[in-house]
C-alpha positions, 0 to 999 in steps of 0.5 A: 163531914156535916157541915161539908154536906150542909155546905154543898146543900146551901150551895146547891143552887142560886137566885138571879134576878132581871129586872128589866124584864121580872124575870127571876132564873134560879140555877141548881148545880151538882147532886139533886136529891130529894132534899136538895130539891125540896130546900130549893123549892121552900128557898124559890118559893120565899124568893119569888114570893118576895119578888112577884116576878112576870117569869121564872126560870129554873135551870137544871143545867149545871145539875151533874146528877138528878137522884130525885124520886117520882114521889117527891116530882108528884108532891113538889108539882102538886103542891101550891105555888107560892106565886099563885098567878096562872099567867105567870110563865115558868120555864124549866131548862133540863138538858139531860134525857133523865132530868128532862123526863123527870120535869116533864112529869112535873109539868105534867103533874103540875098544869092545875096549879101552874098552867103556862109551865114549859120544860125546855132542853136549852136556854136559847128555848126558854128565852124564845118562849118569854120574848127575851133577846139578852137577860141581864140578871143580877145576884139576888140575896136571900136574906 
């Protein structure tokens, strides 16, 4: 059972990497809970420390389930970003009304620390905000 639940966490989400654009678009799948989304924003942080992209985009819709308490919103928003450019555009892409309400309370609670932050219900919105017509991503590997 361990490493069934180990698995699925690992499995959670993903890094995608534009290019042409800088764009670096982390997707989360499945249940999201407050470990799921703590493990991702370390792994997100460690990726776009890396990478030093002109945007990031995060995607919440494939998420089948959003168990994320405010607490951990608050903490995660408030916490310092590991690309600290206050130009850099983050988009959060929420198409549920609870995953949605939750992020805006990030966005909320974040705009110190990441001023041109953008939660969004569709794709089409977040690639309208950024200026872009067709991304190209490609797998990003962690090492």
């Amino acid at each position: 059972m361990e490493k069934e639940v180990v698995f699925r966490r690992l499995m959670s989400y993903s890094f995608e990497y534009n290019r042409a654009e800088g764009i670096l678009r982390c997707r989360l799948s499945g249940d999201v809970t407050d470990d799921v989304l703590k493990d991702f924003f370390r792994a997100g942080g460690s990726c776009a420390a890396r990478m030093q992209p002109s945007a990031g985009v995060v995607d919440l819709s494939a998420v089948t389930s959003f168990d994320v308490s405010s607490r951990t919103i608050e903490e995660l928003a408030r916490a310092k970003p590991a690309v600290d450019d206050p130009q850099l555009k983050r988009i959060v892409i929420a198409a549920s009304p609870d995953t949605f309400g939750m992020m805006r309370m990030f966005e909320i609670e974040a705009e110190k620390n990441r001023p041109d932050i953008h939660v969004v219900r569709s794709e089409r919105e977040a690639w309208a905000i950024l200026a872009v017509q067709s991304p190209n991503f490609r797998p990003f590997e962690q090492d």
